[in-house]
N, C-alpha and C positions, 0 to 999 in steps of 0.2 A: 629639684626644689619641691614638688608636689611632692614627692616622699617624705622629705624633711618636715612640711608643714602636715601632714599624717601624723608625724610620728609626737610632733607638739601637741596637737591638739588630744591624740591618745593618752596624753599625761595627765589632761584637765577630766577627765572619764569623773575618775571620784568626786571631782566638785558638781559632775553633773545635776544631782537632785536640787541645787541651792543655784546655781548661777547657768545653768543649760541653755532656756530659754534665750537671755540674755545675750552670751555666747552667741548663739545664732543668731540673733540677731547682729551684733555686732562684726562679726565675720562675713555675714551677707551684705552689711554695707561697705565693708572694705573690698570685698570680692565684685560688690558694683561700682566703686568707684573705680580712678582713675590707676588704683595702686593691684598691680599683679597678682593676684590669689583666685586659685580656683576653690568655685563652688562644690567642686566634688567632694572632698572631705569636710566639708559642713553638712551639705543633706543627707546625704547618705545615711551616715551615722546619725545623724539625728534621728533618719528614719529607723535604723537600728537598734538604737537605745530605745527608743520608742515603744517598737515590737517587745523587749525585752520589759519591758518597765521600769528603765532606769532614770528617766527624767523625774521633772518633780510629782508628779502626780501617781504617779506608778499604774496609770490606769493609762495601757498602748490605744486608745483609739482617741482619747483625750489627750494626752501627750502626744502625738502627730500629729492632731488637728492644730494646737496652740503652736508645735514648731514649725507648719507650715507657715502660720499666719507669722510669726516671728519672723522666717527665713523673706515671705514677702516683704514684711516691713521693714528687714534691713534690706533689702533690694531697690526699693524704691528710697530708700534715703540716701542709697550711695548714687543713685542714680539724677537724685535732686542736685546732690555734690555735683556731679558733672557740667548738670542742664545751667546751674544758676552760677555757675563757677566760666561757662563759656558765653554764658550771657554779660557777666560784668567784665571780665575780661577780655574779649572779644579776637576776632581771628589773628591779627597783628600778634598780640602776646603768648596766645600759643604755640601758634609758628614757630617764633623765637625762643622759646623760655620754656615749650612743651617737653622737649627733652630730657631735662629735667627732672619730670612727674612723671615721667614714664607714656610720654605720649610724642616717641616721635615722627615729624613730619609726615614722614611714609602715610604711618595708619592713620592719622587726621583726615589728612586727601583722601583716603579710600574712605573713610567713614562719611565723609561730605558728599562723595560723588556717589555713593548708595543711597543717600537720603534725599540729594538732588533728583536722582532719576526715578525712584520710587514712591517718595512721599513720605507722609507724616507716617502711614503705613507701617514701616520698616522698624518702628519702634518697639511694634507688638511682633513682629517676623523676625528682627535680629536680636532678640530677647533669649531665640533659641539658636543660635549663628555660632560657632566656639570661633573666637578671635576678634570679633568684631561684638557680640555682647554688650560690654561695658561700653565701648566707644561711641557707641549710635546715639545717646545720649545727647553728646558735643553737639553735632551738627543743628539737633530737635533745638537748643541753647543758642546758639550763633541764627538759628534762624528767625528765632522768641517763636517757638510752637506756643499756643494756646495749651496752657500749666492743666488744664484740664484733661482734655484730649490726650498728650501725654502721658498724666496721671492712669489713665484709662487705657492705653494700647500698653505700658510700660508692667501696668498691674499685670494686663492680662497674660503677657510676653513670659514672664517673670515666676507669675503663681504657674502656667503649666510646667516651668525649667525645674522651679522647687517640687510642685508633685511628682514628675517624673524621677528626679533622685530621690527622694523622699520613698518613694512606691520600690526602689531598687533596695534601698537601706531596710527594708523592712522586708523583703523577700530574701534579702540574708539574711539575717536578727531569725527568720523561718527557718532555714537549712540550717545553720550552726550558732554555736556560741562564744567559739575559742578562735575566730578568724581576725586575723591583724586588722587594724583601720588602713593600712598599705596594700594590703591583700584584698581588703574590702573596696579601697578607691582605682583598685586598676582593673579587678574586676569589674568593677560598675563602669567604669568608661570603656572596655572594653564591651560591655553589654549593647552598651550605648550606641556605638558603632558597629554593632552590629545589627542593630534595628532600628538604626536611623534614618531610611526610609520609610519605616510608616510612621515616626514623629512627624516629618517634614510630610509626607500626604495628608497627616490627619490636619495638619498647621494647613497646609494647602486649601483643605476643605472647607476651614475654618473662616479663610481670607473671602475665599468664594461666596460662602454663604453672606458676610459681613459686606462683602460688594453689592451683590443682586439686594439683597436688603437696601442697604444706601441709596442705590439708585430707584428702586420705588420710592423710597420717601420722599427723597428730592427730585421727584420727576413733577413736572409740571401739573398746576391744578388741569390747566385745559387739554392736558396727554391723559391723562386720568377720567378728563367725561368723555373723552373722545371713543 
C-alpha cells in the first residue's frame, strides 16, 4: 500500500510549484487522522523537492522551512480530528462503530492504556511511536485533556517526526536526482530504523529535562526557601 501511495503522489511532482505546500499539508492531516497513510512519502519528498528547488519558491531552505511548518499543520489538524471527534462522540461509539474508521477495538484499548499509565505525556512521546502515532490523540479526547496542553506536547511530538523525515528527504535531493519516491520512501524508513535509537534517547532526554524542569516549578514555595 505504501508503494502505491508513493507512486500517486510521484504523479502530482509537476504540480508541485503551484499546490505543494498545500498537498502537505493536506496529506499530513490525513496521515494524523484516524484514516491509514503514512507520513513517509509526504516528508520525505517534501524534504527532497526542497533540496532540489522544486517547490513553490525555488529557494531550498525557504521551501523546507514553509513545508515543515505545512507538514505541522496538517499534523495537528488531523490530530484535532481525532481529539474532538472522541470527545463528542465518546467511548461507547467508538467501541462499537470504531471499526469502521479504521480504528479497531484492539488499538483503542492499547492507545487508552498508554495514556492511562503514562499521562498527558505520551502525546508529545507517541507522536514519534510508528503504530500508535495517530491514535494517542483518542484517549487525550475521551479524557477532555486541556486543548492547550495538547496543542503543545502534540506540536512538539509532530514538528520533531516532520523534521526528521524532512532532514532524510533532503540528504537524498543531496546524493541524487533520478531516485524513485519508492526508492526514496523505503530508504528513509529503513534509515529510520536504523537510528532509531538515538531518535528515542534524544526523545528521552527531552522528557527528562521537561520533567526536572516541571517539578522545580511546581515545587512548593516553602521547598524552595527551605
Amino acid at each position: 500500500m505504501t508503494d502505491l501511495i508513493a507512486e500517486q503522489i510521484q504523479m502530482l511532482v509537476p504540480h508541485a510549484k503551484v499546490w505543494g505546500f498545500f498537498l502537505i499539508f493536506l496529506f499530513m492531516t490525513i496521515e494524523s487522522s484516524f484514516i491509514p497513510f503514512p507520513s513517509e512519502v509526504v516528508m520525505i519528498p517534501a524534504g527532497f523537492l526542497a533540496y532540489r528547488g522544486e517547490l513553490s519558491f525555488g529557494i531550498p531552505w525557504l521551501d523546507i522551512s514553509i513545508a515543515l511548518l505545512a507538514g505541522l499543520a496538517g499534523s495537528l489538524s488531523g490530530a484535532y480530528i481525532n481529539f474532538f471527534l472522541a470527545k463528542w462522540l465518546g467511548r461507547p461509539f467508538l467501541h462499537k462503530y470504531g471499526r469502521w474508521f479504521f480504528l479497531p477495538e484492539k488499538s483503542l484499548d492499547r492507545a487508552e492504556e498508554v495514556f492511562r499509565q503514562y499521562g498527558e505525556l505520551v502525546t508529545f512521546v507517541c507522536r514519534l511511536v510508528p503504530g500508535i502515532r495517530q491514535l494517542i490523540s483518542i484517549p487525550a479526547g475521551l479524557s477532555n485533556m486541556n486543548i492547550k496542553r495538547f496543542t503543545i506536547f502534540t506540536a512538539l511530538g509532530a514538528g520533531i517526526w516532520c523534521l526528521v523525515l524532512a532532514i532524510i528527504g533532503w540528504y537524498f535531493g543531496h546524493l541524487s536526482g533520478d531516485m524513485t519516491y519508492v526508492d526514496m520512501v523505503h530508504k528513509g524508513a529503513a534509515m529510520i530504523k536504523d537510528h532509531y535509537i538515538w531518535i528515542m534517547s534524544a526523545l528521552a532526554l527531552i522528557v527528562i529535562v521537561y520533567l526536572a524542569i516541571h517539578h522545580q516549578v511546581m515545587k512548593p514555595q516553602k521547598d524552595l526557601k527551605a
